[in-house]
N, C-alpha and C positions, 0 to 999 in steps of 0.2 A: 504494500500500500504506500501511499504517497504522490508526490511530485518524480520522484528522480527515475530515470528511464532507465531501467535495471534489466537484465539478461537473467536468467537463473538458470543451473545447469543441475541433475539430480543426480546421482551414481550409489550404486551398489546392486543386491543384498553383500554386505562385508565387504563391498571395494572400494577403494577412492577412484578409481580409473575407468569401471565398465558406465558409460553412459547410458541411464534410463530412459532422459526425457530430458528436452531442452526447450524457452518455450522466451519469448523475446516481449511479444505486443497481444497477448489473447487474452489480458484480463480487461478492469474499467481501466481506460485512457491509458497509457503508456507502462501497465503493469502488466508484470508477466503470470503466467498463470500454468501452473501443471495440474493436471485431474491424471490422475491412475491408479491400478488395481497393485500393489507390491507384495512380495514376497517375504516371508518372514526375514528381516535378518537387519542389520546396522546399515542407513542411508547418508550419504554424505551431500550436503547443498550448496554447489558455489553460486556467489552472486557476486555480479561484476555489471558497474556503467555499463550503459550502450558505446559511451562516447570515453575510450581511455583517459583520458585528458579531464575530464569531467569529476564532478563529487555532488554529494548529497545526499540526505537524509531518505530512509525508509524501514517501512514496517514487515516482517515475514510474519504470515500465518499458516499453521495445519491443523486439520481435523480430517479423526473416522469416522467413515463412513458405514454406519453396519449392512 
């Protein structure tokens, strides 16, 4: 959530390297957004500007879904 134009990238169950899901502009206005079904086990979340160079502020949320 927020203002800043944020990328997210998701990986695991238990790796830092296998990519899940990546997702740039699918949430409200310039927020990114992942939905998916995962596998038991430890998920790692990078979030990185759009823009290198850039900074600001934002919010991460998640919830299950039963």
């Amino acid at each position: 959530s927020g203002q800043t134009d944020v990328v997210m990238a998701l990986f695991g169950p238990n790796s830092e390297t296998t990519l899940v899901a990546e997702d740039d502009d699918s949430g409200v206005g310039r927020n990114a957004l992942i939905v998916r079904t995962l596998q038991p086990g430890a998920y790692h979340l990078r979030v990185r500007h759009f823009n290198p160079s850039a900074t600001g502020s934002y919010g991460i949320s998640a919830r299950a879904v039963a």
